[in-house]
C-alpha positions in Angstrom: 1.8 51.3 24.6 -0.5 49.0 26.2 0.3 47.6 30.2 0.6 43.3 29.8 -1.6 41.8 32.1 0.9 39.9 34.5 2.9 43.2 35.2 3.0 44.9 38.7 1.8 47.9 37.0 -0.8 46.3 35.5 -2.0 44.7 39.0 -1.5 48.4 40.7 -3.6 50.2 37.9 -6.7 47.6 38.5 -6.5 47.7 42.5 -7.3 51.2 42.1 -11.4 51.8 42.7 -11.7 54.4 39.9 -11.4 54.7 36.0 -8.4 54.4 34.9 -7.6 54.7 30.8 -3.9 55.1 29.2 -4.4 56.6 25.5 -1.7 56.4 23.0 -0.3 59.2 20.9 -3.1 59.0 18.4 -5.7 59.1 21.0 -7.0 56.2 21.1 -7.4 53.5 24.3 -4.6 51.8 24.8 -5.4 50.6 28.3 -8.5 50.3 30.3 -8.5 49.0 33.9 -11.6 47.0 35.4 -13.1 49.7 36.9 -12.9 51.6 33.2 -14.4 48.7 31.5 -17.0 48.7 34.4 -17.8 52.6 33.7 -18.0 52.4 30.2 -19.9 49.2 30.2 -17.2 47.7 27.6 -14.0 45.4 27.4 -10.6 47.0 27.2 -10.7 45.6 23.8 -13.6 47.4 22.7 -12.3 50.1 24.5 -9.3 50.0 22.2 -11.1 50.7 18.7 -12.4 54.2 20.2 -11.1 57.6 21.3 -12.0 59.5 24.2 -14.0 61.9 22.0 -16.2 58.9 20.5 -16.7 58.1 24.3 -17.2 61.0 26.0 -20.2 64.0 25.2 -19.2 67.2 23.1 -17.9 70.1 25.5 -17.3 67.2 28.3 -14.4 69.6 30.7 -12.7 66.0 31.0 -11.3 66.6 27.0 -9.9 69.8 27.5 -7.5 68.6 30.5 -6.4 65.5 28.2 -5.9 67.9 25.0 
């Protein structure tokens, strides 16, 4: 499910000053605020084509609390 870009949540979620990423049931990006494209050095749409695994390093802690 990805957040359209004129939506009040969609506004809400990029106000915030931090990383924000939604991922779908497959585990891939399905959303990407400014500040996560910012972090990641990447568009939302780039963002998209990836999982958090292919983003993050092996044994990050941030995986396990997702999985």
């Amino acid at each position: 499910m990805t957040v359209p870009e004129n939506t009040l949540a969609s506004m809400v979620l990029n106000s915030l000053r931090h990383p924000v990423i939604m991922l779908d049931e497959a585990g891939y990006i399905s959303y990407a605020n400014a500040d996560a494209e910012a972090f990641f050095r990447s568009s939302a749409t780039i963002l998209s084509r990836n999982t958090l695994d292919m983003l993050l390093p092996f044994g990050s802690p941030l995986l396990a609390l997702v999985k």
